[in-house]
N, C-alpha and C positions, 0 to 999 in steps of 0.2 A: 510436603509441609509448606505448600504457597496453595493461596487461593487462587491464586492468579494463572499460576502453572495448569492450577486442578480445570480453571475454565477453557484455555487454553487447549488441553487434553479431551476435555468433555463438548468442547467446540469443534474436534476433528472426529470424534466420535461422531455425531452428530451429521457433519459433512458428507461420513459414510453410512449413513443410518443405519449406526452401532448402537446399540443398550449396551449398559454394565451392570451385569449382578452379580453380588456373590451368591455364594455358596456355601459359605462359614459365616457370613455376618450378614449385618442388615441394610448393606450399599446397593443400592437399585435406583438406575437414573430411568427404569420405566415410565415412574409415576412421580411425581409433583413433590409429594414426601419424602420419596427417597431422594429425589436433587437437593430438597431443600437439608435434609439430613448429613449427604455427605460436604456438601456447602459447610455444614456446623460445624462438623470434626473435621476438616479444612482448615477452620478460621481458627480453632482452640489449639491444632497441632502448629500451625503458624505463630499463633500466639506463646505457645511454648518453647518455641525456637529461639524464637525472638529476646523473649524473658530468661530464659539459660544463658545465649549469649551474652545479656546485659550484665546480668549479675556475674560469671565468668569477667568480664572487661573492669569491672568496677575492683572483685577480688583480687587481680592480677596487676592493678591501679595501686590498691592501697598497701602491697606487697613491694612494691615495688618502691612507694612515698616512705616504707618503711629500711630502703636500704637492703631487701632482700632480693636477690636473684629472681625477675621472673618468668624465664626464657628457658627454654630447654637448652640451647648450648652456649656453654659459657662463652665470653671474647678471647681471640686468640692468645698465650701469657695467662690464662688464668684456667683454674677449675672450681668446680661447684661443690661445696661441701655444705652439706644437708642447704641452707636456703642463701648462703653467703658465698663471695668470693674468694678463693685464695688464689695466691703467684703458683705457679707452674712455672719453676726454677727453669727448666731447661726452654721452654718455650719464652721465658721472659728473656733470657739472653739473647732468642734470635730478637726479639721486641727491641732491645737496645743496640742489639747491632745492625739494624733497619734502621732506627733512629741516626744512628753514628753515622750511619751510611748518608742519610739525608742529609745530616748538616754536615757534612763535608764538604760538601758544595760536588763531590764526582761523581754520582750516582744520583738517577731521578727512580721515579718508580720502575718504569719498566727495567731498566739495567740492575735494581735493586730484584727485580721480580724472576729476572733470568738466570741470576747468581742464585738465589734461593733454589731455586727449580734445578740447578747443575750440580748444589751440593746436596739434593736431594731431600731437601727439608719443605714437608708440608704442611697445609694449611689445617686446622683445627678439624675440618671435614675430610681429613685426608684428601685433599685436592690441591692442584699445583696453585703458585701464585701468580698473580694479575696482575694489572695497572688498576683494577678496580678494586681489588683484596687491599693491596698495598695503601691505597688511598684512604679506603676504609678506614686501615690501622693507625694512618699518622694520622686523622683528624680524630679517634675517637678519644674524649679524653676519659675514657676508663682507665685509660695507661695515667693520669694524675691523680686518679680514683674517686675519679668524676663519671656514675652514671645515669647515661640520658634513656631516657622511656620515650617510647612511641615516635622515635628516629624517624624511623621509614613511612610505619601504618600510622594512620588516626592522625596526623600531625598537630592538626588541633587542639589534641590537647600532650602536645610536649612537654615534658618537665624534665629536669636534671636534679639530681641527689647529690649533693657531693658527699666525700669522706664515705661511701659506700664501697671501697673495695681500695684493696692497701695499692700504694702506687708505685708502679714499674721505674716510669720516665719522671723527672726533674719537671716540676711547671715551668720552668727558665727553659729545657729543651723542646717539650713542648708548644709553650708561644713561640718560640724560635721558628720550628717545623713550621708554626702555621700562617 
């Protein structure tokens, strides 16, 4: 689904004075027609990619400008119910006693991440926790029920919703944390 890949391929082809025919269909880089054929259905299949993805990015844009979930796994403290956020009572209390932890001033991430890990509680992936998980969790402010889109990918066009999912943490402890 790249033209680019297809000439690439048809350029080592080539190198080794290969032909491509089918057998079931009408792809033959014999003849002048047939390169120029599979060239077309190249450029359309590319072009469909392309236009799936966009419209995919735009849908999952304005899903999101709407306050609904548009990520497969929810943030750690919450679950997804049908396209919204709810608390996940047991996983919000490790959320506030991270937090508690933080502004205590006795525990940084890692010692907050080691505790976790020795009382056996894990991360929403089922995986232990980090200095990177942890950091994640105290800056995101989905815990004040603030959330942000396109964080990590696409940065460009970031945006934040707020009032989009009920809130864990106190905005008073969170500007604290941050």
């Amino acid at each position: 689904r790249s033209v680019l890949d297809l000439y690439k391929l048809l350029n080592v082809f080539e190198n080794h004075d290969i032909k491509f025919k089918s057998a079931t269909e009408v792809y033959d880089t014999t003849t002048a027609m047939g390169r120029m054929f599979i060239t077309i259905v190249a450029a359309l299949a590319q072009w469909e990619r392309e236009n799936l993805g966009e419209r995919v990015r735009m849908g999952m844009m304005e899903k999101a400008r709407s306050g609904k979930w548009a990520v497969s796994l929810p943030p750690y403290g919450y679950d997804r119910k049908d396209d919204y956020l709810v608390i996940n009572e047991a996983e919000a209390m490790t959320v506030r006693k991270v937090f508690d932890m933080y502004l205590s001033g006795k525990y940084g991430v890692g010692k907050i991440a080691r505790r976790l890990n020795t009382e056996g509680i894990k991360t929403k992936s089922n995986s232990t926790w980090n200095d990177v998980t942890l950091r994640y969790l105290l800056t995101n402010p989905i815990y004040i029920g603030t959330m942000r889109y396109n964080y990590r990918v696409n940065t460009e066009q970031y945006f934040e919703i707020e009032d989009a999912a009920p809130a864990i943490i106190s905005e008073v402890d969170f500007q604290r944390v941050q």
